[in-house]
C-alpha positions as CSV (number, residue, x, y, z in Angstrom):
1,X,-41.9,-233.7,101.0
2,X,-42.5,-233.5,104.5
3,X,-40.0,-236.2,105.2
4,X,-37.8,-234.3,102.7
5,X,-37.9,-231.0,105.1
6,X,-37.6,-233.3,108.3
7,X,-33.9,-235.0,106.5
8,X,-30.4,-233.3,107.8
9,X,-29.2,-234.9,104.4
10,X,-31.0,-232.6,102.3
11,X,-29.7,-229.3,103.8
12,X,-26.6,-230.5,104.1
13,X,-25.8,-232.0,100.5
14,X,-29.3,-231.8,98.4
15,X,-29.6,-228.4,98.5
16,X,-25.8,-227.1,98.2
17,X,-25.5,-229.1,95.0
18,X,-28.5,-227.8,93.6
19,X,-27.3,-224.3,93.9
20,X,-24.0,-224.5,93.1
21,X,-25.1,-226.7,89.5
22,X,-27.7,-223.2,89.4
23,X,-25.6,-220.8,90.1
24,X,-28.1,-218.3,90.4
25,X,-27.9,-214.7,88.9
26,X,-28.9,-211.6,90.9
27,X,-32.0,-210.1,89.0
28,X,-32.5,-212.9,87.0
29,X,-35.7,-215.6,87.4
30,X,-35.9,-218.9,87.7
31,X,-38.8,-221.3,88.1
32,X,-38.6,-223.9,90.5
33,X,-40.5,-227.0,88.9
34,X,-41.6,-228.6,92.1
35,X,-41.2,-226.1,94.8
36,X,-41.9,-228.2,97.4
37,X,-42.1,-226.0,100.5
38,X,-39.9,-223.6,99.5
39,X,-36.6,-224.4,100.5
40,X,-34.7,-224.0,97.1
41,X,-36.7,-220.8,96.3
42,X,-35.4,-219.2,99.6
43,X,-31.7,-220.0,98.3
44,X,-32.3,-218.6,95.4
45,X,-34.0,-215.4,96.4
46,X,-30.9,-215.4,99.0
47,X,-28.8,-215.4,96.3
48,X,-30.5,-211.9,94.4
49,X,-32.5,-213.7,91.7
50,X,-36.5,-214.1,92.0
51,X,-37.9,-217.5,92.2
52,X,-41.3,-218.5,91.3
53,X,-42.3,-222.3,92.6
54,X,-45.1,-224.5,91.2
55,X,-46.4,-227.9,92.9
56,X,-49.5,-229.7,93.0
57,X,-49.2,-230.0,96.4
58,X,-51.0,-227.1,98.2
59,X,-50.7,-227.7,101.4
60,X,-46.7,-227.2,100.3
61,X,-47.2,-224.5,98.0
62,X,-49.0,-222.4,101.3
63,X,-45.1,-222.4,102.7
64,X,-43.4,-221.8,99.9
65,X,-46.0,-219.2,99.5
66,X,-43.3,-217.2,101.8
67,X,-40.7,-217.4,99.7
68,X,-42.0,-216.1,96.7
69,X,-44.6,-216.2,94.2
70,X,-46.3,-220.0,94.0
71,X,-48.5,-221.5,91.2
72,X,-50.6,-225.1,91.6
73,X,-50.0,-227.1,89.0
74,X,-49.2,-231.1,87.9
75,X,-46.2,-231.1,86.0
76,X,-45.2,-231.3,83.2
77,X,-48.0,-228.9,82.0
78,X,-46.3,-225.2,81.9
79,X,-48.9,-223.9,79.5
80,X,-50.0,-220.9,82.4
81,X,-46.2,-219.9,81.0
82,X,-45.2,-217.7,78.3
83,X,-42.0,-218.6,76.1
84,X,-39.0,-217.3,77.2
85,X,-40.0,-215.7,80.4
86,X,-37.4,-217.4,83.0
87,X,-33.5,-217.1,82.6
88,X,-33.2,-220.7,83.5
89,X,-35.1,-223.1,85.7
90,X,-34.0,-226.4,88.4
91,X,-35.5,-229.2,90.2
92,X,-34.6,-230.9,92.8
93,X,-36.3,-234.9,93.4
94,X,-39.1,-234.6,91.1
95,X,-37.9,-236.4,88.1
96,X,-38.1,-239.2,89.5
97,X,-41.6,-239.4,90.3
98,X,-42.4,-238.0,86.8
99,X,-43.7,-241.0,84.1
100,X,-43.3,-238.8,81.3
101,X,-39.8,-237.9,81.2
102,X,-39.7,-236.6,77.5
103,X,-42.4,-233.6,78.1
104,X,-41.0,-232.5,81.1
105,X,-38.3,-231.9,79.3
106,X,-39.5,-229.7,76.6
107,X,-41.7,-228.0,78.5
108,X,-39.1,-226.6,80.6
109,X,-37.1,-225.5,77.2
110,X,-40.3,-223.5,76.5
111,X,-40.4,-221.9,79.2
112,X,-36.4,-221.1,79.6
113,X,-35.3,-218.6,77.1
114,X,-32.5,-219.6,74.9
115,X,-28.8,-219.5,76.7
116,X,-30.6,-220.0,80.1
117,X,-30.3,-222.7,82.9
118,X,-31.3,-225.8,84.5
119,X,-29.8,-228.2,86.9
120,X,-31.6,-230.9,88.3
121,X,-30.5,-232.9,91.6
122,X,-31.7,-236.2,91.3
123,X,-31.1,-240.0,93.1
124,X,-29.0,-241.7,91.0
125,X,-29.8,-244.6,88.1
126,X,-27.6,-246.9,89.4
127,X,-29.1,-246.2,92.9
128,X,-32.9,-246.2,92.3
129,X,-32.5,-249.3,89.8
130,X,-35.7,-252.2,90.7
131,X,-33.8,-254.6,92.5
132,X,-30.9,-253.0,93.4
133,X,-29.4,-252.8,96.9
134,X,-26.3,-253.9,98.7
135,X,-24.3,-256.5,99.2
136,X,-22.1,-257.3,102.0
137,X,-19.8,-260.4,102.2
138,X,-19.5,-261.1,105.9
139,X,-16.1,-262.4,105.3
140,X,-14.5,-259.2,105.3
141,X,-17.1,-256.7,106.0
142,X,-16.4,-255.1,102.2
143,X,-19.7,-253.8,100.2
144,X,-20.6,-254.3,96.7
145,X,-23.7,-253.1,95.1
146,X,-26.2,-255.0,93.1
147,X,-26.9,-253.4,90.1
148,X,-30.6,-255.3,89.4
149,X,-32.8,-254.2,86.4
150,X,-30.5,-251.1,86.1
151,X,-30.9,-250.8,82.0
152,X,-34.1,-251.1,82.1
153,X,-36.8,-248.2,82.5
154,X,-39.1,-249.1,85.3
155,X,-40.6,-247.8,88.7
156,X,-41.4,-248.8,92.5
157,X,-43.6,-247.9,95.1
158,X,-42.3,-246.7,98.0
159,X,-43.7,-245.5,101.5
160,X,-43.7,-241.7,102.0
161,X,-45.1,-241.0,105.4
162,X,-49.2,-242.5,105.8
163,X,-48.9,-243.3,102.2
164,X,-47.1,-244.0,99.5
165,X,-44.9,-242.6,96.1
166,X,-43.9,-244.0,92.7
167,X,-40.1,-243.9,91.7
168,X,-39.4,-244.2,87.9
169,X,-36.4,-245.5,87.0
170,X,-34.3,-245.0,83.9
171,X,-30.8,-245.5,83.2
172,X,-28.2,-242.4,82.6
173,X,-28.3,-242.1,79.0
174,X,-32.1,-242.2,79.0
175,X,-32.0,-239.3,81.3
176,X,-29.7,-237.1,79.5
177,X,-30.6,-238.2,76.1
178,X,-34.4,-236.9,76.7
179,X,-32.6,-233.3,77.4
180,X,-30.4,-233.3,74.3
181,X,-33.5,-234.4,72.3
182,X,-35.7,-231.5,73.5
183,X,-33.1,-228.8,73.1
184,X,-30.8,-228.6,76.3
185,X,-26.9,-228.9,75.9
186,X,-25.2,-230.4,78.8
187,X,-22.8,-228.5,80.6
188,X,-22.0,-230.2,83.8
189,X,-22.2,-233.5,86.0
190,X,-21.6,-234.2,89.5
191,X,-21.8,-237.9,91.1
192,X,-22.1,-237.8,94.9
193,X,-22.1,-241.0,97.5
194,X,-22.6,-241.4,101.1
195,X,-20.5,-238.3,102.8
196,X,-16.9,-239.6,104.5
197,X,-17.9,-237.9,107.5
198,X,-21.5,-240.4,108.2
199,X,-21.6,-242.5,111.3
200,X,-23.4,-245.4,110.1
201,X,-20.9,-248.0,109.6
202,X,-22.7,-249.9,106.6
203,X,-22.9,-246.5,105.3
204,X,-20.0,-245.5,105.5
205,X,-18.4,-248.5,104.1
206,X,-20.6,-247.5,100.6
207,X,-18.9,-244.1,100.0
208,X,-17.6,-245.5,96.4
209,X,-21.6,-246.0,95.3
210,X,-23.4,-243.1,93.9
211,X,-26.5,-241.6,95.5
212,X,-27.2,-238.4,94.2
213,X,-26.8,-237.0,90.5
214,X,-26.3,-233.1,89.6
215,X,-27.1,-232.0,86.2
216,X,-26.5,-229.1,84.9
217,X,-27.5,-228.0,80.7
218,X,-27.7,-224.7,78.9
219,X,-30.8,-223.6,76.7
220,X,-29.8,-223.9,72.9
């Protein structure tokens, strides 16, 4: 996370996406699944809702601490939650470093009274796929992208600052059919690449591949 609050990218498209997929109410609550340090919750208290952040992180949850109420915690267990209590709930990142998709899932709908929120921000299938990656031909300078093991579920390790992270992958439909199975109706995606305006030129040349995914489902 702490290369997460160090990354221009994720002010300046993460966290936009997350809250406009939101769309938080004033006075209503949300819980941020994976706080982090904060940042979303401060957007969302901004915004005239209340926010309350879990994490297992606590060196994390002591910032977000300033944003509003925190809880420790290792997702997906929201037991410490009654039913019902938020009006809708996001995260941003964390599914991907989640191995059981299915429970986060439903615990969230426990949690999320029924005709509340969630939106989730995510890297996208195609781009977290084992294997994946592009390809340039040197002939003419144009980009494609290698789709490697991309229907198949399956994870990586990856550095993260002195150590290192897991990455699950699944395709799309697994994603969105784990939702629909545990009782969220989708409302809304978004599909964001590389922004026009970078200045990396192999980069910019892969503006037509897809980065980030923005979810957004309704509490049946």
């Amino acid at each position: 996370m702490r290369e997460v609050a160090d990354d221009p990218a994720y002010l300046e498209e993460v966290l936009p996406l997350l809250v406009d997929l939101l769309d938080p109410q004033p006075g209503n609550s949300y819980l941020d699944a994976g706080c982090g340090e904060g940042r979303v919750m401060r957007a969302v208290v901004e915004a005239g809702a209340r926010a309350i952040g879990c994490d297992l992180n606590l060196a994390l949850l002591r910032l977000a601490h300033a944003e509003g109420p925190v809880v420790g915690c290792r997702l997906p267990n929201l037991a410490w939650i009654r039913p019902g209590a938020f009006d809708g709930a996001y995260a941003s990142l964390v599914v991907e470093h989640l191995a059981d998709l299915a429970s986060f899932f439903a615990a969230l709908a426990e949690v999320v009274r029924s005709g509340g929120s969630l939106a989730l921000v995510v890297n996208h299938p195609l781009f977290t796929a084992p294997e994946s990656g592009p390809v340039v031909d040197w002939t003419d300078g144009e980009v494609f992208w290698r789709w490697g093991a991309y229907l198949a579920d399956g994870s990586t390790e990856e550095p993260a600052g002195q150590s290192r992270v897991t990455f699950y992958h699944r395709p799309l439909a697994t994603l969105l059919n784990a939702a629909a199975d545990t009782g969220w109706s989708l409302e809304r995606t978004v599909e964001r690449g590389v922004p026009p305006s970078t200045e990396d030129p192999l980069l910019a040349s892969q503006v037509h591949i897809p980065r980030l995914l923005g979810v957004r489902w309704t509490r049946r």
